[in-house]
gemmi code that builds the backbone of each chain (N, CA, C; Angstrom):
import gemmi

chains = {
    "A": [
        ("UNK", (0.849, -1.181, 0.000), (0.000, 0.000, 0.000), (0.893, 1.242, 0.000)),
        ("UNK", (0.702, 2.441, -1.109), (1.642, 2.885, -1.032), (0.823, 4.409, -0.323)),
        ("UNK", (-0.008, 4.280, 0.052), (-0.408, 5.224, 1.134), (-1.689, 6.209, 0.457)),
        ("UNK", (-1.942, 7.354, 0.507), (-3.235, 8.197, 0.320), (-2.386, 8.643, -1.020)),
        ("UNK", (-3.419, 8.191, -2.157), (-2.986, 9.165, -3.283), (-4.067, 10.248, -3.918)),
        ("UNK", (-3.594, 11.289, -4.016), (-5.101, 12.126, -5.104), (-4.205, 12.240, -6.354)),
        ("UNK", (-5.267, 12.897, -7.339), (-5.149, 13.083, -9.020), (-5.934, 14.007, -9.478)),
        ("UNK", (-5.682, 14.890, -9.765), (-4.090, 15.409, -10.080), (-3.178, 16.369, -8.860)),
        ("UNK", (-1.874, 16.443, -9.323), (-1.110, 17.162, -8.169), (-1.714, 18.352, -8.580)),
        ("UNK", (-1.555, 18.762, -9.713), (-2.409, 20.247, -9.797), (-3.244, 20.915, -11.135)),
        ("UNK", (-4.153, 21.259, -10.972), (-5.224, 21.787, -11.686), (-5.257, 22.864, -12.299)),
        ("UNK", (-4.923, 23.384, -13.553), (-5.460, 25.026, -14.316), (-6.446, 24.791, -14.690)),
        ("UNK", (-7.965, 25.636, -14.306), (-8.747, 25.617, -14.718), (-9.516, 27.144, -14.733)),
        ("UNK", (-9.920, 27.220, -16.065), (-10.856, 28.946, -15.964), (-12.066, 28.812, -15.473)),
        ("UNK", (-12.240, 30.230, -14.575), (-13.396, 30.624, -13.884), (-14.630, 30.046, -14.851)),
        ("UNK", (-15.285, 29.203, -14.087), (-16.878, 29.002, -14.581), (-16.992, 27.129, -14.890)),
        ("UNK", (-15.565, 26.498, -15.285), (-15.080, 25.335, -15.815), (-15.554, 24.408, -14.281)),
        ("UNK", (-16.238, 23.549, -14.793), (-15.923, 22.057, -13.776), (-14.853, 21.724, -13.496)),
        ("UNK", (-14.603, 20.893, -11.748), (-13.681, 20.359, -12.075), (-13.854, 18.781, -11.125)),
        ("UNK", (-13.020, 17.988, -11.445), (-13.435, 16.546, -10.372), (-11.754, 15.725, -9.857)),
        ("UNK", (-11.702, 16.182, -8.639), (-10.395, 15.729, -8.185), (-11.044, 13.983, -7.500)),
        ("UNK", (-9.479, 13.189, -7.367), (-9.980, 11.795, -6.992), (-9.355, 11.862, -5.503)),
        ("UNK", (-9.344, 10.978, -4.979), (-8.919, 10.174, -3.494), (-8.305, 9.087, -3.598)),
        ("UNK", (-7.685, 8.482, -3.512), (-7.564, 6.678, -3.363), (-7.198, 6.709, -1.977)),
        ("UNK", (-7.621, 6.181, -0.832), (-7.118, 6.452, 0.769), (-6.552, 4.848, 0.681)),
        ("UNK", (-5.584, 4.940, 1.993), (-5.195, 3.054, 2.465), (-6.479, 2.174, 2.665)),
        ("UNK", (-6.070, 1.333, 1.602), (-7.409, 0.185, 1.491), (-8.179, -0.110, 2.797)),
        ("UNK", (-6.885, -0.526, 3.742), (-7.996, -0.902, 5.360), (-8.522, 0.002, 6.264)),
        ("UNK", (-8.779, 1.573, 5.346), (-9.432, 2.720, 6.080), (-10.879, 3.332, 5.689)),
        ("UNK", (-11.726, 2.949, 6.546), (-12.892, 3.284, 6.273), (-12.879, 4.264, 6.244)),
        ("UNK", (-12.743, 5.334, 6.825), (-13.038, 6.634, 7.029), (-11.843, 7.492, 5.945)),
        ("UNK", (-12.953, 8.424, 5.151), (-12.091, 8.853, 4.638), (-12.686, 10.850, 4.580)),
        ("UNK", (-11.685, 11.832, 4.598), (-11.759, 13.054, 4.493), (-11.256, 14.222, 3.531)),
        ("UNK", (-12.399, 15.020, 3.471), (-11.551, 16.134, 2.578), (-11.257, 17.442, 3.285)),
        ("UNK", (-10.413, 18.171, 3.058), (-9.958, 19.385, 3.543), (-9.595, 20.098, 2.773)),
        ("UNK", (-9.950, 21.847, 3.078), (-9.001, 22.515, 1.840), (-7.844, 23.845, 2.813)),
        ("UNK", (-7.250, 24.040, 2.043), (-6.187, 24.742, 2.833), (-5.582, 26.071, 1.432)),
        ("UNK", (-5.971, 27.058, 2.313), (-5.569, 28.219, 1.546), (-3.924, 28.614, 1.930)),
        ("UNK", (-3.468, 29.336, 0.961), (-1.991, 29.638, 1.325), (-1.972, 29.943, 2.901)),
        ("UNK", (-1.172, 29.625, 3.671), (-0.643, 29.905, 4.409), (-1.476, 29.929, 6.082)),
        ("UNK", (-2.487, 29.057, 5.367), (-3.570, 28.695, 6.963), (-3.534, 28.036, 6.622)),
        ("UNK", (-4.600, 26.847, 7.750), (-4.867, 25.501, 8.017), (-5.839, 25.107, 7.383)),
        ("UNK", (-5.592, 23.625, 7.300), (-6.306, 23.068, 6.720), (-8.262, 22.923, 7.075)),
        ("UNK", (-8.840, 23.558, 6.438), (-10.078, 23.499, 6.917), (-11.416, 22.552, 6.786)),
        ("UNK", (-11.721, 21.888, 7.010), (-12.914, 20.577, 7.194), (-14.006, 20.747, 5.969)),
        ("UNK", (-13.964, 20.184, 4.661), (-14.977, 20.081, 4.482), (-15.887, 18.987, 4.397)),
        ("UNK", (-15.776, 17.766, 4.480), (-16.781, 16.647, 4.657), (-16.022, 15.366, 5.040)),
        ("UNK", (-17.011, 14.316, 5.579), (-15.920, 13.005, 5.805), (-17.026, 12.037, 5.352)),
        ("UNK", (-16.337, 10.913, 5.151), (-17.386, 9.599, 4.508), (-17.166, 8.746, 5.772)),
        ("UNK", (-17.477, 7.883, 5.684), (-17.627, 6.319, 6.696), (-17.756, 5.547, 6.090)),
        ("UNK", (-17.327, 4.650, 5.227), (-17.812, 3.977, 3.861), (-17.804, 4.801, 3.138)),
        ("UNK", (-19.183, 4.102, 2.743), (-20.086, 4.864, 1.187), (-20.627, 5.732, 1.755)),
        ("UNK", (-21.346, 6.341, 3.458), (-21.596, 7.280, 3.272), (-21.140, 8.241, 4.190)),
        ("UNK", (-21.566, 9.179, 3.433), (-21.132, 10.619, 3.772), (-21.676, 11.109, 5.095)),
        ("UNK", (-21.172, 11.144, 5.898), (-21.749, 11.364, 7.195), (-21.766, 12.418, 7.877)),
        ("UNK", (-20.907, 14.009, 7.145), (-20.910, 15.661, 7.749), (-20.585, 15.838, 6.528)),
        ("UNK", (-21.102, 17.197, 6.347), (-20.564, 18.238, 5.639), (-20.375, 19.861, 6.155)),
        ("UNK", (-19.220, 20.161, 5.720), (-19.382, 21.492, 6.251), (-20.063, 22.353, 5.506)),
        ("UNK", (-19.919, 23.976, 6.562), (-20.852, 24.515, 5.475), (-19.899, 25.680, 4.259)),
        ("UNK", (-18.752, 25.101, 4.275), (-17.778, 25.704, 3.505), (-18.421, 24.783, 1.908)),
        ("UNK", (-18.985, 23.814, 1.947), (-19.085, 23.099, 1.156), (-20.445, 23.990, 0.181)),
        ("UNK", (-20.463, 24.440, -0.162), (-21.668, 25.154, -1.053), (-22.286, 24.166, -2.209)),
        ("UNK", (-23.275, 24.644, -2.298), (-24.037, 23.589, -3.427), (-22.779, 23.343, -4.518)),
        ("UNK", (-22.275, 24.017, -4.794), (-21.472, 23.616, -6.008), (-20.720, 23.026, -5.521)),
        ("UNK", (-20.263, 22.254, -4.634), (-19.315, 21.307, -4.454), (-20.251, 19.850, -4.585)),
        ("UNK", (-19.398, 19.028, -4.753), (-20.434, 17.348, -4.540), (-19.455, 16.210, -4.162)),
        ("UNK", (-19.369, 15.928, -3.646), (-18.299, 14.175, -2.772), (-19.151, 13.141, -3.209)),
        ("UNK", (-17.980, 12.194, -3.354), (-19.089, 10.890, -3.624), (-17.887, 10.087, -2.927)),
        ("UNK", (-18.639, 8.573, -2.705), (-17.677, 7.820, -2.393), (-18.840, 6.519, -2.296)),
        ("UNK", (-18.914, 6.207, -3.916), (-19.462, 5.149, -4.475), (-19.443, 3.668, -3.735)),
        ("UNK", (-18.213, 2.802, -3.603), (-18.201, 2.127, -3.341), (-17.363, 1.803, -1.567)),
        ("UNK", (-16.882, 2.650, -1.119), (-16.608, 3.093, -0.064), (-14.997, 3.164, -0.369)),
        ("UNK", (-14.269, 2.866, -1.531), (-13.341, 2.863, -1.823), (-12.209, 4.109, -1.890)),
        ("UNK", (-12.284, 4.912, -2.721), (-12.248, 5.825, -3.565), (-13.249, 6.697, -3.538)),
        ("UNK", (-12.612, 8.150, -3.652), (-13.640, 9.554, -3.280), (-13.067, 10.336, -4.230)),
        ("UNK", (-14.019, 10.907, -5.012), (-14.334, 12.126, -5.796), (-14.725, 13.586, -5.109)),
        ("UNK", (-14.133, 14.647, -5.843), (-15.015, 15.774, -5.329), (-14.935, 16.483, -6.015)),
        ("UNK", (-15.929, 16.968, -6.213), (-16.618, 17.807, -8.120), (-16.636, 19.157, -7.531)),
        ("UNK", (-16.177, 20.205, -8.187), (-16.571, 21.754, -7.931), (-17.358, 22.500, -9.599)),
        ("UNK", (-18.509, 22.195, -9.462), (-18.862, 22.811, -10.435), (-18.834, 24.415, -10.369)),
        ("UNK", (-18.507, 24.526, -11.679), (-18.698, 26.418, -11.972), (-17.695, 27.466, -10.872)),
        ("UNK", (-16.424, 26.599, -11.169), (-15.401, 27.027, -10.395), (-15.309, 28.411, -10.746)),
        ("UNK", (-14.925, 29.542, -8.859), (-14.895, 30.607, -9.123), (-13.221, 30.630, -8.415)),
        ("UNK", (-13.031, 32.211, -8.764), (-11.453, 32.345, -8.384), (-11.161, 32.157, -6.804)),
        ("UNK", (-12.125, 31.957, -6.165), (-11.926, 31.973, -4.890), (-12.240, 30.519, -4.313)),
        ("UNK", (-12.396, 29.401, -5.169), (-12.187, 28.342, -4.999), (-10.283, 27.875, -4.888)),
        ("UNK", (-9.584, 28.914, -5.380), (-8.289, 28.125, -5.827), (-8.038, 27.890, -4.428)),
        ("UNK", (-7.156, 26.436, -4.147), (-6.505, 26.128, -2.736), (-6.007, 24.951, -3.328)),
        ("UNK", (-5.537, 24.479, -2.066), (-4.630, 23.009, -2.089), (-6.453, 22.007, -1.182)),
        ("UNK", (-7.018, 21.187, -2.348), (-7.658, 20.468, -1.646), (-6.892, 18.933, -0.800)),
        ("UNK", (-6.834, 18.482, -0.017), (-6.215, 17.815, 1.102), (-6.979, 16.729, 0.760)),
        ("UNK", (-6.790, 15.146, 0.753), (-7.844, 13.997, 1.252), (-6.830, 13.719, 2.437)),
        ("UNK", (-7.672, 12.810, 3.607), (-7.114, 12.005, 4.398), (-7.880, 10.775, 4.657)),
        ("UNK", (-7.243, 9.657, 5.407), (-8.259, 8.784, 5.445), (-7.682, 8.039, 6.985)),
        ("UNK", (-8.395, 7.661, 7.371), (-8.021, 6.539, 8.986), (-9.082, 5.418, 9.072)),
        ("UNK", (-8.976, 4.489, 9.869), (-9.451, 3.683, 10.376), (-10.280, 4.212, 11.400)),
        ("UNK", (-11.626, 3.853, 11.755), (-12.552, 4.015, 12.518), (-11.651, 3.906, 14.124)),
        ("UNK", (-11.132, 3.069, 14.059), (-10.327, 2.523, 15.668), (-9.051, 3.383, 16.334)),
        ("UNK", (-8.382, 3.463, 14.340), (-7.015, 3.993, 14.553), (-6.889, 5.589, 14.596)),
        ("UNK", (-8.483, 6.011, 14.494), (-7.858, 7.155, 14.237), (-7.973, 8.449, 16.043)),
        ("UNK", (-7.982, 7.393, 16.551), (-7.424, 8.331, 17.819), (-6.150, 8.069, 17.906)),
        ("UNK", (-4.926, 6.752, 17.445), (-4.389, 6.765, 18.164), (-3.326, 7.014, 17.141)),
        ("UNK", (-3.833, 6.860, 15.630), (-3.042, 6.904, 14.784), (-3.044, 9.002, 13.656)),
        ("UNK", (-4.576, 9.174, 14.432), (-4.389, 10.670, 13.444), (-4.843, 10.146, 11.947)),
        ("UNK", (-4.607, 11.061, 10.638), (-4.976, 10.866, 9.461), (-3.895, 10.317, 9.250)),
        ("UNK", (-3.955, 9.808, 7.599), (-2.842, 9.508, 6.757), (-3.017, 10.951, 6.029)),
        ("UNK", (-2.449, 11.272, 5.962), (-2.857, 12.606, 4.229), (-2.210, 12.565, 3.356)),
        ("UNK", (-3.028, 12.775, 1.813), (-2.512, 12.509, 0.485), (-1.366, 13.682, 0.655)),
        ("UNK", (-0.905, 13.826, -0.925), (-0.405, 14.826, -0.889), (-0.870, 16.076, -1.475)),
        ("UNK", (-1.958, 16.176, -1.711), (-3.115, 17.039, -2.067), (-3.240, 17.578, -3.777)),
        ("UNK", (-4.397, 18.054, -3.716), (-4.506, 18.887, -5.426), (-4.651, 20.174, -5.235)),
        ("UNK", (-3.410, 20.649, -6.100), (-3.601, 21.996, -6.491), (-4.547, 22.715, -7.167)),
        ("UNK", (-5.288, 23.439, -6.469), (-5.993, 24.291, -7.796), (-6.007, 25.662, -8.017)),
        ("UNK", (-6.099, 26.095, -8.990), (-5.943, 27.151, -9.415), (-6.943, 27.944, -11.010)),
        ("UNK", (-7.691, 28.654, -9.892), (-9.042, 29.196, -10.978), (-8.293, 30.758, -11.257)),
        ("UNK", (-8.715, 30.460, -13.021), (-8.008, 31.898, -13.790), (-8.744, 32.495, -14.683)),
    ],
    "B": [
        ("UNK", (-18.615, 24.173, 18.779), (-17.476, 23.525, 18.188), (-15.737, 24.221, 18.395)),
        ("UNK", (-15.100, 23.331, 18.012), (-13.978, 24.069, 18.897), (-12.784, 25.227, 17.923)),
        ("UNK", (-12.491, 25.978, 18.571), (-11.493, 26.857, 17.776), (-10.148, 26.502, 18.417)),
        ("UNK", (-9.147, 26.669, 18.033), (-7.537, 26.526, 17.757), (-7.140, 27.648, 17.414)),
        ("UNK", (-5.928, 28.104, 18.505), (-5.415, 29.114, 18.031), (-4.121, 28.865, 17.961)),
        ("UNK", (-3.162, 29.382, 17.186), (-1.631, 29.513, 17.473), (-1.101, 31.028, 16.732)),
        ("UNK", (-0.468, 31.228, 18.125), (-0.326, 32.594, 18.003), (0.675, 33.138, 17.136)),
        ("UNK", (1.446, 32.562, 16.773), (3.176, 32.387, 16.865), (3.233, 32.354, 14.558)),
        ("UNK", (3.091, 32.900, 13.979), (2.992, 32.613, 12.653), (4.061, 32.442, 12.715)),
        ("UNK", (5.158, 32.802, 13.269), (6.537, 32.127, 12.166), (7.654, 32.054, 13.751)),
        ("UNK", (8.496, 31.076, 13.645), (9.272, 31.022, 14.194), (10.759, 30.808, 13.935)),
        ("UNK", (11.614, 31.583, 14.050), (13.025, 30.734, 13.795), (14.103, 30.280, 15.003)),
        ("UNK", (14.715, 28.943, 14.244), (15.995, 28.752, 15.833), (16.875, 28.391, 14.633)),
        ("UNK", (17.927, 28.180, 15.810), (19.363, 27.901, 15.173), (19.414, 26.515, 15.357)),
        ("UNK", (20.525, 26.080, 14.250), (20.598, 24.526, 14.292), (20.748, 23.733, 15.603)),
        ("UNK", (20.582, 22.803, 16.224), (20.482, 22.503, 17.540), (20.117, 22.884, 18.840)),
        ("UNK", (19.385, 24.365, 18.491), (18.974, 24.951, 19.590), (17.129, 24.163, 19.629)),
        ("UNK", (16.659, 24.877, 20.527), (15.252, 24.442, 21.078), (14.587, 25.589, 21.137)),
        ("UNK", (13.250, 25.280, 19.924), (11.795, 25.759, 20.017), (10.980, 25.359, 20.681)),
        ("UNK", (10.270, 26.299, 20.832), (8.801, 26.118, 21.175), (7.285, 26.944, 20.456)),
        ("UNK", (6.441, 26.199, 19.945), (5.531, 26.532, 19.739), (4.373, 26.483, 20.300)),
        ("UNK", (3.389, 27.315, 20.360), (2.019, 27.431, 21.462), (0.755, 27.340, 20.647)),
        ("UNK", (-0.304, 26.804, 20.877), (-1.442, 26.233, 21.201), (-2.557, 26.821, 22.003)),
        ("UNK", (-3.406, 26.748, 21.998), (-4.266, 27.046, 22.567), (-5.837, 26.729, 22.018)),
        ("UNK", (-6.665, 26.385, 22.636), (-7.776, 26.047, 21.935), (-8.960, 26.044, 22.943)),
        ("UNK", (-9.933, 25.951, 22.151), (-11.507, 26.109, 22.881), (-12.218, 24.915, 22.833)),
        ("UNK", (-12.686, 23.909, 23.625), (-13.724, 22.933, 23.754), (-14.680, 22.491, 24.741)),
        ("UNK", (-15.753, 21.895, 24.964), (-16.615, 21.890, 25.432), (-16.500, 20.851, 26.229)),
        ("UNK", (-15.509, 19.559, 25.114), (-15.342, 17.898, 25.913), (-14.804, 18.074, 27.452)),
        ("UNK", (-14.822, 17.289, 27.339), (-13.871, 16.538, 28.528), (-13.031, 15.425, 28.301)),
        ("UNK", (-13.459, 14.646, 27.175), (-12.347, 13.641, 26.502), (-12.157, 14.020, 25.256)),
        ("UNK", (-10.839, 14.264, 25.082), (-10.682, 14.601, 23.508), (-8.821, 14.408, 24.164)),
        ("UNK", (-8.307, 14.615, 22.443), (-7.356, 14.408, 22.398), (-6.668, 15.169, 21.290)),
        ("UNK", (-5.162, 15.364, 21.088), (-4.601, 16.847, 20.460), (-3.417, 16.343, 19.834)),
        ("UNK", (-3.772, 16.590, 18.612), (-2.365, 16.093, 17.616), (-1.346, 17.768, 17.020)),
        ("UNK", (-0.258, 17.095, 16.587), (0.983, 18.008, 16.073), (0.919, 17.574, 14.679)),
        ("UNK", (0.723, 17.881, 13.964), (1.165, 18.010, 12.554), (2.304, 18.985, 12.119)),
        ("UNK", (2.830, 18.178, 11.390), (4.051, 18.957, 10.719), (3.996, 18.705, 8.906)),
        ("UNK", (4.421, 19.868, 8.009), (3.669, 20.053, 7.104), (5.245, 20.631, 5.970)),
        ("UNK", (5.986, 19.711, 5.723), (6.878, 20.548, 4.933), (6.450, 20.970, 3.697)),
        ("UNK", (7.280, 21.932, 2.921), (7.372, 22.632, 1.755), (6.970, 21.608, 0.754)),
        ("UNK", (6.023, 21.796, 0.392), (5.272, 20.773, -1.054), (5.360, 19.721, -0.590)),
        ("UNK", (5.447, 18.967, 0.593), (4.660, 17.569, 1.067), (3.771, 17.599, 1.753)),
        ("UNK", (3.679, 16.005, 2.404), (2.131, 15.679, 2.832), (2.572, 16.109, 4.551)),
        ("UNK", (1.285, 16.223, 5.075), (1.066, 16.443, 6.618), (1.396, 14.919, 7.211)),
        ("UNK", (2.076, 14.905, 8.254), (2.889, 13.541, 9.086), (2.123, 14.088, 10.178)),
        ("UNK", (2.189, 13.130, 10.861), (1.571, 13.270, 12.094), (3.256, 13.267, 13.163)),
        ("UNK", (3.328, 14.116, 14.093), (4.533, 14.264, 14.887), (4.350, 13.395, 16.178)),
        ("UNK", (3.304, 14.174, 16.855), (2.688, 13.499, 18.571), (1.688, 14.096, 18.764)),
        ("UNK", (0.979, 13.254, 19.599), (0.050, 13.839, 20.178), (-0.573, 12.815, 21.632)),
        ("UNK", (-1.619, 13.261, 22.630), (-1.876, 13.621, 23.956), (-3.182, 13.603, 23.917)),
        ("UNK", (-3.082, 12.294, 25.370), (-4.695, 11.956, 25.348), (-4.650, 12.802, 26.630)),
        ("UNK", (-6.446, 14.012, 26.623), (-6.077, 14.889, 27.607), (-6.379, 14.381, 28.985)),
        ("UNK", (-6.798, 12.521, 29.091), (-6.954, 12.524, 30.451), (-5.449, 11.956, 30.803)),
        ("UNK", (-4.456, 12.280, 29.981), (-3.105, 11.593, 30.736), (-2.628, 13.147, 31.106)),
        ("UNK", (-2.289, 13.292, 32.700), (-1.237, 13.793, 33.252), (-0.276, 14.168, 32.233)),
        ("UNK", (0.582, 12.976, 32.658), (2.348, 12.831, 31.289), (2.117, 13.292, 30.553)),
        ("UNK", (3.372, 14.385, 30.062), (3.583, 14.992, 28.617), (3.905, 13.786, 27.671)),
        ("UNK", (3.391, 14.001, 26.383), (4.041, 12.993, 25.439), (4.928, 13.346, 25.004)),
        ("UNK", (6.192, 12.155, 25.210), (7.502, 12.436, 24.151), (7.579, 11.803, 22.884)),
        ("UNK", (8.207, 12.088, 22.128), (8.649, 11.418, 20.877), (9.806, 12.104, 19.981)),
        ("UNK", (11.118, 11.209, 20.792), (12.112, 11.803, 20.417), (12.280, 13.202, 20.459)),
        ("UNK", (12.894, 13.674, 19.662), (12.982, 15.238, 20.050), (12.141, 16.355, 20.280)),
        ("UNK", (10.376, 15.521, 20.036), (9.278, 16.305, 20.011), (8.746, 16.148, 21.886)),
        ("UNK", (8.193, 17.073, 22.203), (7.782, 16.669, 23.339), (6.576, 17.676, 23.574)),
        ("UNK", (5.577, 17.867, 24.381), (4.861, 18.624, 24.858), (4.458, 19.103, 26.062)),
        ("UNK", (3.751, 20.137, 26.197), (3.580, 20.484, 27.622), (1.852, 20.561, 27.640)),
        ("UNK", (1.498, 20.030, 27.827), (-0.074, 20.017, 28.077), (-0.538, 20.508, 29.291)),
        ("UNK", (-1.432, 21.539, 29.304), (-2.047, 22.323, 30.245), (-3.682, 22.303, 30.119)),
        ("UNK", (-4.247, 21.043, 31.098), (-5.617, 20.805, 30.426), (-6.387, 21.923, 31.061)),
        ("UNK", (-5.985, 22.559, 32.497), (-6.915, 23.440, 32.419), (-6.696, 24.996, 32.063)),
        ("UNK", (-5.794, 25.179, 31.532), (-5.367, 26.272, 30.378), (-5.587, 26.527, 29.136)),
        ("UNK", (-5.719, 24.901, 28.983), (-6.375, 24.052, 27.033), (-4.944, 24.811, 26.607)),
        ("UNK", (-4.045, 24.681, 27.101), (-2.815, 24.588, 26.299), (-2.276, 23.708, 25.513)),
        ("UNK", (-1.533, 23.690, 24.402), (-0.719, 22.158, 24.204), (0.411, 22.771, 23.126)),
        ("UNK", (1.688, 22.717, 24.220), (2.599, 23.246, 23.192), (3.634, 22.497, 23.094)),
        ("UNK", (4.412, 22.837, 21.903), (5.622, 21.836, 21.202), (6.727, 21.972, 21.444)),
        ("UNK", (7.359, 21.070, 21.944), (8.883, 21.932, 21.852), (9.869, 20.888, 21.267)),
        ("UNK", (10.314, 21.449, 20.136), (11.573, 20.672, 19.247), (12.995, 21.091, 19.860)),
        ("UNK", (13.664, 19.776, 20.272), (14.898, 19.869, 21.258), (15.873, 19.736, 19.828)),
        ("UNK", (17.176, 20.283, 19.888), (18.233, 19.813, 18.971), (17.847, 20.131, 17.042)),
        ("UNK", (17.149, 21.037, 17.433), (16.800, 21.310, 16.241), (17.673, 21.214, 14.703)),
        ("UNK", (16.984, 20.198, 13.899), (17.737, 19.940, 12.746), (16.798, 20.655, 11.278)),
        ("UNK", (17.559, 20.723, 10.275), (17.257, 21.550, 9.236), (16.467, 20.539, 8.675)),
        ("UNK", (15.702, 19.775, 8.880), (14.652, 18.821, 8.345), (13.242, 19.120, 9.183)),
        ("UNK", (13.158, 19.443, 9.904), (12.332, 20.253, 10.953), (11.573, 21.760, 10.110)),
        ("UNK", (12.376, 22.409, 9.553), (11.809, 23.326, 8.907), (10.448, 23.086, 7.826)),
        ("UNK", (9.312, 23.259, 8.622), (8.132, 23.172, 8.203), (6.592, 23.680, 8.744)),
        ("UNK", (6.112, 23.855, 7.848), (4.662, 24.330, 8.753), (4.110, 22.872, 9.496)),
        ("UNK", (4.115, 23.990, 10.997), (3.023, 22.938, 12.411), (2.091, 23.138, 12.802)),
        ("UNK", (0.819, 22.355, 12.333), (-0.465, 22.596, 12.762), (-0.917, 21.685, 14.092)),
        ("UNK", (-1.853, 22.026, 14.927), (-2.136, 21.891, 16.522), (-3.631, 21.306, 15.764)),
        ("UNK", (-3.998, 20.375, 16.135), (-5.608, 19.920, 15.738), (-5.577, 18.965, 17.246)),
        ("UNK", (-6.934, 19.752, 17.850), (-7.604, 18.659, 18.493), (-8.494, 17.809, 17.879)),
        ("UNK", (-9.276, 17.174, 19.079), (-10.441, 16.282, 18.040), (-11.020, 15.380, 19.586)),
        ("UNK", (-12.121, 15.402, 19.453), (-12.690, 15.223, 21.007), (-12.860, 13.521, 20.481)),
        ("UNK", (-12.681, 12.966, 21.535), (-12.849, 11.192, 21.502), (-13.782, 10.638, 21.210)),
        ("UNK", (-14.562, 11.052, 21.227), (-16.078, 10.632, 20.197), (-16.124, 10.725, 18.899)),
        ("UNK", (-15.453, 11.775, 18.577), (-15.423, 12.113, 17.201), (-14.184, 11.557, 16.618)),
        ("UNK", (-14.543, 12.165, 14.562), (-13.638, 11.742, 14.449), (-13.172, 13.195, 13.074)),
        ("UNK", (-13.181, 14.386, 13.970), (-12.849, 14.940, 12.638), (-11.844, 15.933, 13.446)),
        ("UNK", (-10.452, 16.536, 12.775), (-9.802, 17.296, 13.459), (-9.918, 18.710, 12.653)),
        ("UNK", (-10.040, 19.570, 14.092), (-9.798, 21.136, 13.553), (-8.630, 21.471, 14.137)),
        ("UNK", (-7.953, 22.279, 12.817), (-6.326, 22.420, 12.667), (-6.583, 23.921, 13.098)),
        ("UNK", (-5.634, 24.412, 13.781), (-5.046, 26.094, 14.102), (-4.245, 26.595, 12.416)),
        ("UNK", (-4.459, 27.753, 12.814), (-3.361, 28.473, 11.458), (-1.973, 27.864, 11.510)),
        ("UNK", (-1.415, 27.667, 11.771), (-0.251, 27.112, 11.974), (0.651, 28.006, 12.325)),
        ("UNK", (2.075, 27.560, 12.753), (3.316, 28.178, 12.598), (4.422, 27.388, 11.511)),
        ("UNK", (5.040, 28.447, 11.505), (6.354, 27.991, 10.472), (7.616, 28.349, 10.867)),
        ("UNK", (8.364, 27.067, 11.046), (9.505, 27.266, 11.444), (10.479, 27.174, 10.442)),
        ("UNK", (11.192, 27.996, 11.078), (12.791, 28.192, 9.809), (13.749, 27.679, 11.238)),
        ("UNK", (14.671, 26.897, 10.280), (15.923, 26.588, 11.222), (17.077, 27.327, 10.177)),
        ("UNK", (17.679, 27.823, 11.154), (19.017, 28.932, 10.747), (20.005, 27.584, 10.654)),
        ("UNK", (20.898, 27.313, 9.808), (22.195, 26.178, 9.980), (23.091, 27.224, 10.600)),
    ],
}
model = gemmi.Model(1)
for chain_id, residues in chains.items():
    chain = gemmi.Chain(chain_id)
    for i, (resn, *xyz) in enumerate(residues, 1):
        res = gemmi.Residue()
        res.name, res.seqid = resn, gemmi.SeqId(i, " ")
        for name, pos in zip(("N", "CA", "C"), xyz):
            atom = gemmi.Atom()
            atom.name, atom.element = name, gemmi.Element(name[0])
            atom.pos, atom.b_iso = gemmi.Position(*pos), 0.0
            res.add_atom(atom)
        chain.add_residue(res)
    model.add_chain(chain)
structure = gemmi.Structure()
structure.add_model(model)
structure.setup_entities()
């Protein structure tokens, strides 16, 4: 297992354009998360799965965002009608239901984006 | 829900000397528990240490250690022997024991001088 991967490392996309970043978290982790992180602050919460489902969302998450996590595997997250103030580093992480008090997240190494 | 603060945006030490970074945060629990993230230049977030708040004992881990102040809601870092691999952004996330989602502070960023 070679640990939390997303796709792509980074994104050009013009204001108004869709866009759909992936997840792959460590296979034996149910729980999996997204975060986004603007230059030079922290990473901020926007939704977590448990499986297949989605079990919080924040309210950073605006209709135009959408998570999926179909088979409890692998997580998507769609930003339709990207505006310039979407650009950030989106974050996945993922843990084990058990491990994750004692173990914390794994975290990918995130997707760049950048609306122009 | 809880807020995280760290006051400290940037810090620098000299090679082998000893930092410290501060913490502080707001919660309602009574069981929860408080991780260190460390965050270098274009990599992924590692987890450093972290402190379950019904233990007394500071947690060590190697050169990382902490000072936990539960009824201050303190929890600060201190890197002993500071090496130039250390230079990275450190985020403070609690996360109460029931749950399972962490809220991260702004971070600090440390520069180590060689």
């Amino acid at each position: 297992d070679t640990g939390v991967s997303q796709d792509p490392r980074h994104k050009i996309t013009k204001r108004g354009q869709n866009v759909t970043f992936r997840c792959d978290p460590i296979s034996e982790h149910n729980r999996l998360y997204w975060y986004r992180q603007t230059l030079g602050q922290g990473p901020e919460f926007l939704t977590y799965f448990q499986n297949e489902a989605q079990l919080e969302k924040s309210r950073l998450l605006s209709d135009r965002f959408s998570a999926e996590r179909p088979k409890g595997s692998f997580s998507t997250l769609e930003i339709q009608r990207t505006e310039q103030g979407d650009s950030a580093m989106y974050l996945c992480a993922s843990s084990s239901g058990t491990g994750m008090i004692r173990y914390g997240y794994t975290f990918g190494s995130g997707t760049r984006l950048t609306v122009v | 829900a809880q807020t995280v603060t760290q006051s400290q945006p940037e810090m620098s030490v000299q090679e082998a000397e000893t930092v410290t970074l501060s913490c502080t945060y707001d919660t309602s629990e009574s069981d929860y528990y408080l991780f260190w993230y460390k965050q270098p230049p274009s990599r992924q977030m590692i987890l450093v240490i972290r402190q379950e708040a019904y233990k007394q004992q500071n947690a060590t881990e190697n050169r990382f250690s902490v000072n936990f102040q539960k009824a201050a809601k303190s929890f600060s870092l201190k890197i002993s022997d500071s090496q130039l691999g250390d230079a990275a952004m450190y985020f403070c996330a609690p996360v109460k024991a029931a749950g399972n989602k962490l809220t991260f502070g702004g971070g600090t960023r440390v520069l180590v001088k060689p």
